[in-house]
N, C-alpha and C positions, 0 to 999 in steps of 0.2 A: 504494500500500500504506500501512497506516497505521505513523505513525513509533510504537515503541515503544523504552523504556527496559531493556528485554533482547532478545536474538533469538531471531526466533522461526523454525516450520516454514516459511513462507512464508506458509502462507494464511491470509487475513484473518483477527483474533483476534472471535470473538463470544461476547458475556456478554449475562446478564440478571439484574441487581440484584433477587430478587425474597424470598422469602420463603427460602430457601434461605441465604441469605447473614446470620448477625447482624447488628446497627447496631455499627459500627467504634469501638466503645469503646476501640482499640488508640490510633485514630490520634491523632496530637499537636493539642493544644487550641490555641484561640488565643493568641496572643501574649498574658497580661493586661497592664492598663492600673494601670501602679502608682504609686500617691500616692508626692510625696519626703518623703523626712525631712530634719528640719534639719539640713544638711551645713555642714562649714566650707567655705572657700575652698580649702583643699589638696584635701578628699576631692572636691567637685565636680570640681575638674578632673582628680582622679585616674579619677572615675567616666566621665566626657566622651571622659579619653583612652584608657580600653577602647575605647570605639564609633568609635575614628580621628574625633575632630572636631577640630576645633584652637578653641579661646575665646580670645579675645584679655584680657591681661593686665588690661587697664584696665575688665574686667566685673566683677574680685572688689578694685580696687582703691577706696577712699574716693572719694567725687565730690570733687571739684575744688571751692573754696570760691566761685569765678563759677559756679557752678551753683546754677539754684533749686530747691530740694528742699521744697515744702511739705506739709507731714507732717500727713495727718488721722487715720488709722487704724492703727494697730501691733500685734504679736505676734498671742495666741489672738481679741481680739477683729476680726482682721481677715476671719476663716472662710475653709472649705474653698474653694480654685481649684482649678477642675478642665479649664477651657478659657482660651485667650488670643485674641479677638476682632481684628485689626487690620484697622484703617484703610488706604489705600492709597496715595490724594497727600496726599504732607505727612505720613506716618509712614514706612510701608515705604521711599515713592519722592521724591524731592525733586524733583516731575513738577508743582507747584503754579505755578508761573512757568512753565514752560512750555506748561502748559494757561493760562495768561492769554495768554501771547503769542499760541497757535494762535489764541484767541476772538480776539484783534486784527486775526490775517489774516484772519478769515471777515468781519467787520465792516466792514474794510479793501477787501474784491473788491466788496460793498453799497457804498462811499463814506460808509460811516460811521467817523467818526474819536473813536474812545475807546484809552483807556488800559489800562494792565493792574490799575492800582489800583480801576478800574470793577467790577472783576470780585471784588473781595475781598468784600462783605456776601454772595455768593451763590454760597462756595465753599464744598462739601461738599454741593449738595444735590442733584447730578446735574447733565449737562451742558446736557437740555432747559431746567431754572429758572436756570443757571448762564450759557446764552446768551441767555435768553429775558429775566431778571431785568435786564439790561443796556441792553437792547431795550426795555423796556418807560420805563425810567430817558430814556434818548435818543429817545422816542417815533419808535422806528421803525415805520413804516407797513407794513400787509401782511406784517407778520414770522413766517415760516412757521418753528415750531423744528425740525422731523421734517427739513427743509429744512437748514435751519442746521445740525443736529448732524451732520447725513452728512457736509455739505463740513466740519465742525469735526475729525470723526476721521480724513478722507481728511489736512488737512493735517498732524493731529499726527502721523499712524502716519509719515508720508513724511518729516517735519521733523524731529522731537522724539524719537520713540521707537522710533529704530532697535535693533534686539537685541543685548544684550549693550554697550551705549550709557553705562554706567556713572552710572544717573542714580538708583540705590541708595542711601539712607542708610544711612555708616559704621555700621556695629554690627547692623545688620538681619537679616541672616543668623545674626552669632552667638547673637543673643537668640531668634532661632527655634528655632534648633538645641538653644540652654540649655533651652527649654520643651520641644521634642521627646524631650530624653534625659529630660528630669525627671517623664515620663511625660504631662503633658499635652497635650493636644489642642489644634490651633492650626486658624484660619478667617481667610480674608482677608472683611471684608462693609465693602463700598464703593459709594458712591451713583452709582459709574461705571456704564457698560456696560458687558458680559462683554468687548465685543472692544476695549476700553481695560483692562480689569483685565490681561488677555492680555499685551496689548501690552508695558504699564509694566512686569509680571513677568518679563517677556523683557528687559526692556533693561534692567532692577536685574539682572539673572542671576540670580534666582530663581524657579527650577524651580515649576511649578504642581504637581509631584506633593508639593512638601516641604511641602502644605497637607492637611489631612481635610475641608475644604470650600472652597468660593468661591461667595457671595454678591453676586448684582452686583446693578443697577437694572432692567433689562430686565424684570424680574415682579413688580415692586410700583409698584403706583400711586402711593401714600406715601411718600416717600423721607425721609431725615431733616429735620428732626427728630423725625420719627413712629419708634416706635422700630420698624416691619414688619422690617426690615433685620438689626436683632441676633437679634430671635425667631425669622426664619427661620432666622441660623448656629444657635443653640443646637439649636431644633428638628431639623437637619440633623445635629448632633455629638451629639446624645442628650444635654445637659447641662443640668441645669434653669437658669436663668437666674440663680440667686443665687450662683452655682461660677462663671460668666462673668464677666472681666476684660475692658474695652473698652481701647483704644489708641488714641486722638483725637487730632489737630488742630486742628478746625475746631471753633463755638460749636455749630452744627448737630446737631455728632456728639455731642459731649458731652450737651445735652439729649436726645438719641435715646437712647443710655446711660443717662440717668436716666429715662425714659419707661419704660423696659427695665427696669429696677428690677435693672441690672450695676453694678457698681463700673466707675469711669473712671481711667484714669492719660491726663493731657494734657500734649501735648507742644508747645513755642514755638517751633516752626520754621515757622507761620502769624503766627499772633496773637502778642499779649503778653497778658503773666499778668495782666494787668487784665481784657482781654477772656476771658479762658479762665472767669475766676473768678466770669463769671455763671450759667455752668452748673453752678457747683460740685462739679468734677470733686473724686474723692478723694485723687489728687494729681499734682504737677506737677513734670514735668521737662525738661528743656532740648531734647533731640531723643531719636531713640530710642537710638541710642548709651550714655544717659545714663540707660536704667533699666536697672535689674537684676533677677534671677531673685529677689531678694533682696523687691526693690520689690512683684513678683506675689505670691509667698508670703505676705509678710506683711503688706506697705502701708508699707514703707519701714523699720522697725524694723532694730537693728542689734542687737538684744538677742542674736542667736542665733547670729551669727557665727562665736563660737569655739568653739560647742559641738560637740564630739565632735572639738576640734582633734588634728591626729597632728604627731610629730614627722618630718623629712623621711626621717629610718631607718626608723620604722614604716608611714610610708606607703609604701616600695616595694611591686610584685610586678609579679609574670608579666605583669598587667594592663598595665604600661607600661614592660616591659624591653624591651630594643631585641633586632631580631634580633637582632644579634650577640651579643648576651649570651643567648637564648635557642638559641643553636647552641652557644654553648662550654657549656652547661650539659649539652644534650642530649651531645655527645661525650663532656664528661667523665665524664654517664654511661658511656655507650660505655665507655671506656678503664676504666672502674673494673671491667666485666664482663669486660673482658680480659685483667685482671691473674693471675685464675688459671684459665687455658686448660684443656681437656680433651686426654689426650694421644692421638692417634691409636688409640694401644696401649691405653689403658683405652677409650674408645670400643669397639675390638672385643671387648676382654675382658668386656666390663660386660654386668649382670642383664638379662635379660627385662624387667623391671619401667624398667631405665634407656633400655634399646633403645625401648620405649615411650612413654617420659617426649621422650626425643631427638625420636624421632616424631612424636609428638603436635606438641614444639615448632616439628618445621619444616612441617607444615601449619596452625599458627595464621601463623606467620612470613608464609607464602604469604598466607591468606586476608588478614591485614593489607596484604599486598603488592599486592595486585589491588583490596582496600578505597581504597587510598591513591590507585591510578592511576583510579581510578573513584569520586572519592568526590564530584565534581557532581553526576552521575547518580544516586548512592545518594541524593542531596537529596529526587528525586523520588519514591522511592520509599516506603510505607507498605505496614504488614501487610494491610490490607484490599484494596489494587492487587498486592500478591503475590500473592494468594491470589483474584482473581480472575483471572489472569497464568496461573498453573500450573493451577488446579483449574477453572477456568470454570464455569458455571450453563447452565439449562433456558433456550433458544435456540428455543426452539420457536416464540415468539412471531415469529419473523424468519424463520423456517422456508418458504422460497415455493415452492411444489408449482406447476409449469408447468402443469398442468392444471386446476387449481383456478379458480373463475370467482372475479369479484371479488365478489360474493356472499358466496360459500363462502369466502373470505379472513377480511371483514370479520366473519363468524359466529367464526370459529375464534378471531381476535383478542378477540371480546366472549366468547366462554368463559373465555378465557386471563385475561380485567378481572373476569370475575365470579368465581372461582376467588381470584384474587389477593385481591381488595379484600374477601372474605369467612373468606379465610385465617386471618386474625389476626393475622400475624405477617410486619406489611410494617414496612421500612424507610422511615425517612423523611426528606427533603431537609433538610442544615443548613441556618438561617437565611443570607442574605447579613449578612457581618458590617458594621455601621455605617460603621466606617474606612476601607472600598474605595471606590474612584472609580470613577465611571461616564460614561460615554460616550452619547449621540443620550438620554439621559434623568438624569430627578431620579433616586436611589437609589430602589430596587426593595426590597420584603420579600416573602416568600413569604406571611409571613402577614397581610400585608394587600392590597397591589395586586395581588399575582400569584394570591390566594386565589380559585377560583372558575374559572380559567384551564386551561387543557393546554399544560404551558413544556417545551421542549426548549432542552435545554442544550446550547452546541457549545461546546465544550473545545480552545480554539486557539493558535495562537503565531504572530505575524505572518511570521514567516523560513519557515515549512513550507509546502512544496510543495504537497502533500498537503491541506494546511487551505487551500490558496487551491481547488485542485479543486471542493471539496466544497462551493465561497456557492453555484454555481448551483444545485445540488441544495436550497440552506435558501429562493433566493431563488424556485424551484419552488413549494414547498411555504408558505412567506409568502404570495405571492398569489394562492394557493388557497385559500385561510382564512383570509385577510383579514380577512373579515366576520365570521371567526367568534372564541369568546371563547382563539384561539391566538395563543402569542408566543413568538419563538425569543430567546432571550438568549445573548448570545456570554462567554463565560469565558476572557478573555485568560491564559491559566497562563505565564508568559516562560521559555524556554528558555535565550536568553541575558541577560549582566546589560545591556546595552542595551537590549533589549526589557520592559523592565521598568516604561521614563520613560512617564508617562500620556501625552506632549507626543509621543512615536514613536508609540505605540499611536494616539493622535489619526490622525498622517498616514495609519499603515496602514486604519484607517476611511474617510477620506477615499478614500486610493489605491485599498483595494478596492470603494469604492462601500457601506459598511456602512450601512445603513438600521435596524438593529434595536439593542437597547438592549446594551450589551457592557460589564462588568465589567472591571474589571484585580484581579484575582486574585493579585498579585505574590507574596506569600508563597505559594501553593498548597493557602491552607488545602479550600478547598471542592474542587479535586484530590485532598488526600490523603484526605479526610473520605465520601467519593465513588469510592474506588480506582480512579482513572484512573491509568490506565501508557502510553495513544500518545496522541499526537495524527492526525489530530482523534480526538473521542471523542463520542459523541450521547447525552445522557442524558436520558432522557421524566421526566419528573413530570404526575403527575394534578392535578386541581383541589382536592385535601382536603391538598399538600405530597409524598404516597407518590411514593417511587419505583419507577417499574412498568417501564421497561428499559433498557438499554445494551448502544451497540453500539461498535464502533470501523474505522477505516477509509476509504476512500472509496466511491464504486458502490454505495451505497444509496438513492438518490433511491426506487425504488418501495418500498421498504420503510419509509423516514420516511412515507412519502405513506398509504403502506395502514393504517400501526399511528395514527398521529395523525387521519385521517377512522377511524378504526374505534374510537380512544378518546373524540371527540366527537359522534359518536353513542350510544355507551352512556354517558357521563357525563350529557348533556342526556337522556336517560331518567332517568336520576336524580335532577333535578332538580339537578345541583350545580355548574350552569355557570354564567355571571353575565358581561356583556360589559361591562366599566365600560372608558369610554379610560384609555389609561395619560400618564404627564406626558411624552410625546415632545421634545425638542428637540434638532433633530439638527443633528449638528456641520459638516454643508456649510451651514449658512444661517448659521452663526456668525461666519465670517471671510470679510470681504469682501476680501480681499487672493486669496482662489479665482480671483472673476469676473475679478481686472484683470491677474492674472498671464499675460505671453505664454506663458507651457508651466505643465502639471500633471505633476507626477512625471517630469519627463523619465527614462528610463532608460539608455540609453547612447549612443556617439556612432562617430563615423569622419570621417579628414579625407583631402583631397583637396588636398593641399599646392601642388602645382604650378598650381593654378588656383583658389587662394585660397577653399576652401571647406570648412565643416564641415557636417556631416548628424548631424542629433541626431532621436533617438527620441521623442519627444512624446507618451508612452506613454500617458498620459488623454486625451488629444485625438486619440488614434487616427491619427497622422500621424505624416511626417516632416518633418522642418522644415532648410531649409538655410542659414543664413547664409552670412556672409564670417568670415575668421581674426579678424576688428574685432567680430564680432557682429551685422553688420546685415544684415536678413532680406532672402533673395534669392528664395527660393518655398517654395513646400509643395507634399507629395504626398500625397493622401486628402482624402478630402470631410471626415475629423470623426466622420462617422458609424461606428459601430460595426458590422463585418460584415467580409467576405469576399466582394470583387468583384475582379479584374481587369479593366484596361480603362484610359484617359487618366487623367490625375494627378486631373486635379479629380473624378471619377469612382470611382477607386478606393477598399476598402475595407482597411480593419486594424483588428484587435482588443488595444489592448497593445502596441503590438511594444517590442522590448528592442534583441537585439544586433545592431549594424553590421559590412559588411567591404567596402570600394572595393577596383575591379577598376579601375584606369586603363588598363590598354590597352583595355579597351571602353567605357569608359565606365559603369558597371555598379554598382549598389551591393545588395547582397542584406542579407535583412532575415529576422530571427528573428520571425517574427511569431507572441509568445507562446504567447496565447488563443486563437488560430486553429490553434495545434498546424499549423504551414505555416513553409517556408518558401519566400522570396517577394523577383522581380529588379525593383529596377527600372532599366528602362535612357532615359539623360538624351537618347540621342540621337531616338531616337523619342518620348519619354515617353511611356511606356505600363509598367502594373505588370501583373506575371507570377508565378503561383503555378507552383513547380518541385516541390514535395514537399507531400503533405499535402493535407487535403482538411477542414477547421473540427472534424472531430471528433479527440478524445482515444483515440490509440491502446494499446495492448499488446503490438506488436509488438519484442522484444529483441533479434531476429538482421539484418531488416530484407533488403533484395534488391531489392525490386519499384521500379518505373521509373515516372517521374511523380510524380503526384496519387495514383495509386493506394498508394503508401506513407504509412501514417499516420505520424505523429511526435506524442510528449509533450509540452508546455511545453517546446520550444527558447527555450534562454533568451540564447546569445550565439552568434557566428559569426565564423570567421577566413577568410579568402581563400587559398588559396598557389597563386601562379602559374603555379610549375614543373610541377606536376600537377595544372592546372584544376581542384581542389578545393575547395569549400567546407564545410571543419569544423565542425559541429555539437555544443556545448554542452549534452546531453539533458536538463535538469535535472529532466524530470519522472519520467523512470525511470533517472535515476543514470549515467547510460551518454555517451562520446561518441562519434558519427557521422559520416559521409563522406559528402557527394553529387556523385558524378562530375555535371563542368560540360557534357563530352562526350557521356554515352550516358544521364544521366539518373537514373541509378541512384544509390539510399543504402541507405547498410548502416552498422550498427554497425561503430566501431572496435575500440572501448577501452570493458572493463566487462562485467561478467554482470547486472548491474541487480539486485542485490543494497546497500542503502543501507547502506553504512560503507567504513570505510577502507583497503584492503587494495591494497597492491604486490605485482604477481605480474609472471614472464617473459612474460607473453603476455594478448591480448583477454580472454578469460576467466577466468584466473587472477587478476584486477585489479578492484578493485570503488571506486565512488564514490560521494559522500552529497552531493548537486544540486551536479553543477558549473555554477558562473555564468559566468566569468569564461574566454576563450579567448585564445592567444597564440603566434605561429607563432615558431619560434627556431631558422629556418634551417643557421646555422653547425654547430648541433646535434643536427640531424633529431628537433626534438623538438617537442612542441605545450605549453605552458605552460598549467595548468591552474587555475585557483583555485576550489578544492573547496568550496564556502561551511559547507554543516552541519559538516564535519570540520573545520573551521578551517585549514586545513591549502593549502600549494601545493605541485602536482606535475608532474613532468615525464611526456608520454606518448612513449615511442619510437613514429616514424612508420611504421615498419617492421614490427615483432610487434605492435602495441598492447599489449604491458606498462609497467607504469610504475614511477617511484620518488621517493621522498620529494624534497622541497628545503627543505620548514621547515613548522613546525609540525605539529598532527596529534599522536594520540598511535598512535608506532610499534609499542606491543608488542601492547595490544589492538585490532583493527579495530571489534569493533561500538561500541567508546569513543568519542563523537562530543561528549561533554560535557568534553572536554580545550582549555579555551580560556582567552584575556586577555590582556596587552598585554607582552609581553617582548621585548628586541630578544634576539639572541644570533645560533647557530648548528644548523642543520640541528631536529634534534628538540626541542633547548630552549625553542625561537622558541615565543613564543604572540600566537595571534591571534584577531580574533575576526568568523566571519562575513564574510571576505574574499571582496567579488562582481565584483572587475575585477584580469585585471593587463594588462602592455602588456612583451613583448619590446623593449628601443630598441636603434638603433646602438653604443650604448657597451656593447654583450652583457651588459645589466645587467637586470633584472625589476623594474618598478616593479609594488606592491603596492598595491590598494583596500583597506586592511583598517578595509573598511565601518562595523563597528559600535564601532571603538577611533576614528573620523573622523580618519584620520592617512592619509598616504604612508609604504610603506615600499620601501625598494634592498633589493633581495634579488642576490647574484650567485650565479649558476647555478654554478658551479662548485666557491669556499668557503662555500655557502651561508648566507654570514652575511647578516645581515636588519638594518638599520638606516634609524632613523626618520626622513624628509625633509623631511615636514609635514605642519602638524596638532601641535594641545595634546592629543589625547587627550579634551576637550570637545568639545559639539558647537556650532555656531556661525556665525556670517557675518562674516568679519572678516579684511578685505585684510592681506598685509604678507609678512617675509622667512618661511621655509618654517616656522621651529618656532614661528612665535608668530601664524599664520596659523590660520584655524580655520574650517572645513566641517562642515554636517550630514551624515554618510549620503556617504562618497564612491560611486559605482556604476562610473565608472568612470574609466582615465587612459589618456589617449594625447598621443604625444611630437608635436612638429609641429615647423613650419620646419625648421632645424636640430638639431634635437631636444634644445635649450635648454631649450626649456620648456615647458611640462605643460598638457593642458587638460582639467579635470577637469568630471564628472557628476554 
């Protein structure tokens, strides 16, 4: 079903954006881009610490008299900046010496002995002339560079720039940040390659989304000091090139700056100022640390400093009062309203007019009260997605008459286009705005690359069930029309604030196999502008921009398939189709760290303690994979291949699989095998894999009964064993529900759930609703199943007996369809917030250890006080050993207790 932002009747909601509907003049514009004005040093940080950034003191403080500050341009004649260009090694990343040393070790495995000083006349200009340049110096023979730079980035990525590796220059971040609030536009454009700009960004800890472009070497032949490199950022940031600021290092960069015909600010953490000052940078400072917002504005000038200085009385407000001063304010409101009460007795004495007034106030009270508990969800929400929500549109076009031949379809469809597109009064597709990142492509416009084309739009959020269903249906219909001038663009809208980082959004393209061009949409503009209310959401655009339909849902493959062949066909009657290729570069060839990794996406695991073994999920590589508790590989089960075979290990098929559950008195380990909607034994002693349930197709089945294969299952996403009654529990996360497969006779049925998605505790199976549980957990002493609800955020206990259930933390308890109640709180029972929790694990100590996934933490939750407290994990995401809160994990999927149940082995 499709996820929507209110509930609905059940059945699928279907619109069509057509002539019927105004253009959404209601909804909220984009963010503008706002020039600063000369602030002093109190109001900038007064302004900074609105937006929660922290600037460090020594930004608005004097340089230091060891500082070189050589001053070419100041005040009004410095002109408008509108963007900030940086440099990579040797501005952002102090990665300059360590990219000498890795050239050492590649030279070094050849038997050529050079230095790292070798390598300085030929830094900044890419690492082919930068290895090559050296080589040619040392007359090395046969010197292949395409050769050379593979083993140069295999050693630095493995040596040098491991992530989160602290190889950042001091002040980098805050001076990003200072540019970000101050309205302009920042670009990394580096003579590296993309999978070194990557890399170093990771291991400064700065986030590839806190940039509006990245420019690397990989598509320009010319590298500095040509200036190709800045005119692509500018070109890419919409900024003409005389509003560009460059950030150098290197002599290189600086000449490519001036090629550029950008202002240059040079920094001496390569060269010295001798060498800087033949490219006559416009000015020069010590590292980057060492310019200021001050420096961009103006070109160094301190003229402006104190204008519009405040005194520290006048500069308070609301903007940077601490809660606690914002709660005693709020109360003392409060108490001031209480001071003179209404008396019961006037209350019932009082007028019509006051009985009214009373009234009125306690259903605004309420509506503020249900505002407050839902006010994520209200984010999503826009008058043009209400209003297609409640009132829906002419559906006709999606309308499939079983009788009808596909003839007769494709006529009705070209009525429906010729009708429309003669209307007058069509709506038409907002622009993609400049500032979004894009994924497997360069940035995309409707009104240029995509002009001429038939785009359907998928409206998605990596965490929904629902949005993963429906690739096979786009990946149907893609190579079907291949050839022709069609292209599906994915519109990442985030649901949660995790889902938001371009660097998540990346894996889940990767994870899911995404092949087509996908947007991050993070603000929601082209959702709200577009009145999208679920996910997925399928929006048609013609070849001239118009929008001709929308649907929402899953289980429409024939209906994409018939309206898109039925809209390029009467478009190319028209003449107004045009096949030009689009700038594809998709993000599986980008990182070669895919090919060497032993697992892709692993998804969850199960161990086997008393004979030293773990079984992990090898969820892209369609296997399982068994080590030792040490980590070393003991075999696999699956060819690799994709499919749905039973039969000997090396033979067998899996599509995905997710959850584990060890059966040791048989030897036995059963397997959620996602994609394949199956689940699936395998047993060690014969080695042979067995389908017990399920049969590759996605079912619909809610009550469940049937024995075998002949019972379909949704996206099983995880699985428990319990031994006492040869069951294996079922995680349904594709219809909200969990299930039972007697080990004995065969048979599965629904537990627990009416397969209704949100969050509701009731006494019994049905009374009980959930929003894709991930995460399963047997809690014996308890007769209860641990459940970890992933969309509700929320963890629950199921009684094994009725299948009702009941809270244990998070979630929000008052409303069920509220599934937008999340983020990172320890506390107690309903307080707790979490976010996107897809593993927990019952241990010995009767305590619930918590995946809460997308905050990348461990949480103790105890069943009983159901307090929830953090174990490990910064709440960052990351790679990084050590004791539990200073430890840091991407993405946990999942935790189970081993040996002694000491200690944790996480997914």
């Amino acid at each position: 079903m499709a996820r929507h932002l209110a509930p609905s009747s059940g059945s699928l909601h279907r619109l069509l954006a057509s002539r019927h509907y105004p253009p959404s003049s209601q909804a909220p514009p984009p963010r503008p881009l706002l020039l600063p004005k000369p602030l002093s040093a109190a109001m900038q940080l007064q302004r900074r610490g609105r937006r929660g950034v922290v600037i460090a003191a020594a930004a608005a403080s004097p340089p230091s008299p060891s500082s070189p500050r050589t001053e070419v341009a100041e005040g009004p004649a410095w002109g408008k900046v509108s963007a900030v260009l940086f440099d990579m090694d040797g501005v952002l990343c102090n990665s300059e010496e360590p990219s000498r040393q890795a050239g050492v070790d590649v030279f070094a495995e050849m038997g050529v002995e050079v230095t790292v000083d070798d390598f300085v006349p030929f830094m900044g200009t890419g690492e082919a002339n930068f290895l090559g340049g050296v080589a040619r110096v040392k007359g090395v023979k046969d010197f292949n560079p395409e050769i050379a730079k593979k083993r140069f980035f295999e050693i630095y990525l493995d040596k040098y720039a491991k992530p989160n590796s602290g190889i950042g220059f001091p002040g980098a971040l805050e001076l990003i940040m200072e540019c970000k609030n101050a309205g302009l536009k920042v670009a990394v454009a580096s003579s590296a390659d993309r999978i070194k700009v990557d890399a170093n960004l990771a291991a400064a800890g700065l986030p590839v989304s806190l940039f509006d472009a990245i420019v690397s070497a990989d598509a320009f032949e010319n590298l500095k000091p040509a200036p190709d490199i800045f005119l692509s950022a500018s070109k890419n940031l919409g900024v003409d090139t005389s509003e560009c600021i460059v950030i150098e290092d290197a002599l290189a960069g600086v000449q490519a700056a001036k090629a550029a015909e950008m202002r240059c600010i040079a920094v001496t953490t390569t060269l010295e100022e001798d060498a800087l000052q033949q490219g006559s940078p416009s000015l020069i400072r010590k590292n980057i640390g060492d310019v200021s917002i001050n420096d961009i504005f103006y070109g160094g000038s301190n003229a402006r400093h104190n204008d519009g200085a405040e005194s520290s009385e006048n500069s308070s407000s609301i903007g940077n009062a601490s809660p606690e001063s914002l709660n005693g304010a709020t109360n003392a409101g409060l108490s001031g309203t209480k001071s003179s009460p209404i008396s019961k007795t006037e209350g019932l004495l009082g007028s019509r007019r006051e009985i009214l007034r009373y009234g009125s106030l306690g259903v605004a009270v309420s509506c503020l009260f249900v505002a407050a508990r839902n006010w994520k969800a209200m984010q999503f929400a826009s008058p043009k997605g209400l209003l297609n929500f409640f009132v829906g549109g002419n559906s006709s076009i999606f309308v499939n008459n079983e009788g009808d031949s596909l003839s007769s379809r494709a006529q009705q469809i070209k009525k429906y286009l010729a009708d429309f597109e003669f209307g007058g009064s069509a709506t038409y597709a907002p622009e993609f705005p400049r500032k979004l990142d894009w994924l497997n492509t360069a940035p995309l416009q409707f009104g240029r690359d995509l002009k001429g084309r038939v785009v359907l739009l998928d409206f998605w959020t990596y965490c929904c069930i629902n949005c993963m269903h429906v690739l096979p249906d786009l990946e149907f219909v893609e190579k079907k029309y291949k050839d022709k001038p069609f292209t599906v663009v994915g519109v990442h809208s985030a649901k949660f604030d995790n889902e938001k980082d371009l660097d998540a959004i990346r894996n889940a393209v990767l994870r899911y196999k995404i092949t087509h061009p996908v947007v991050n949409d993070g603000d929601m503009y082209l959702w709200r502008e577009l009145g999208v209310n679920s996910w997925p959401t399928f929006v048609l655009i013609g070849p001239n921009g118009k929008v001709l339909a929308q649907i929402s849902g899953e289980g429409h493959r024939k209906d994409l398939d018939d309206v898109v062949g039925a809209a390029l066909e009467f478009y190319e009657d028209k003449k107004l189709l045009r096949n030009d290729p689009l700038p594809l570069a998709l993000e599986k060839d980008k990182d070669s760290r895919l090919l060497t990794s032993p697992l892709k996406f692993p998804g969850k695991l199960a161990l086997d303690v008393e004979n030293n073994r773990v079984f992990i999920s090898d969820s892209n590589h369609n296997r399982i994979v068994v080590t030792n508790l040490e980590g070393q590989f003991i075999c696999q089960v699956g060819s690799s291949e994709e499919g749905l075979l039973d039969g000997p290990f090396d033979a067998a098929l899996f599509n995905r699989p997710q959850g584990l559950s060890y059966n040791s008195k048989k030897n036995i380990l059963y397997v959620a095998d996602t994609e394949n909607h199956a689940l699936r034994e395998i047993n060690f002693v014969d080695e042979t894999v067995r389908t017990l349930a399920g049969n590759g197709t996605k079912g619909s089945d809610y009550k469940g009964g049937g024995q075998g294969t002949d019972q379909v299952l949704n996206s099983p996403w995880d699985v428990c064993y319990d031994p006492s009654q040869e069951t294996v529990y079922i995680a349904m996360a594709g219809q909200h529900q969990i299930w039972k497969h007697n080990i004995r006779d065969g048979v599965t049925n629904v537990l627990s759930g009416d397969g209704y998605e949100r969050n509701l505790n009731g006494s019994s199976a049905f009374r009980t609703s959930f929003a894709q549980p991930s995460g399963i957990s047997l809690a014996p002493e308890l007769q209860e199943l641990i459940v970890a609800d992933s969309e509700s955020s929320s963890i629950r206990a199921v009684n094994l007996k009725t299948g009702g259930s009941r809270l244990l933390a998070g979630g929000d308890p008052v409303f069920p369809e509220n599934l937008f109640r999340f983020g990172d709180y320890d506390g107690t029972g309903s307080d707790v917030l979490l976010q996107h929790p897809l593993g927990v694990v019952y241990a010995s100590d009767n305590q619930v250890y918590v995946a809460d996934s997308y905050n990348h933490k461990i949480k103790r939750l105890d069943p009983v006080t159901r307090k929830v407290t953090t174990v490990a994990g910064t709440g960052r995401a990351g790679y990084k050993d050590g004791p539990g809160l200073s430890a840091q994990v991407s993405l946990y999927l999942e935790v189970k207790f081993c040996l002694s149940y000491t200690s944790v082995d996480l997914c």
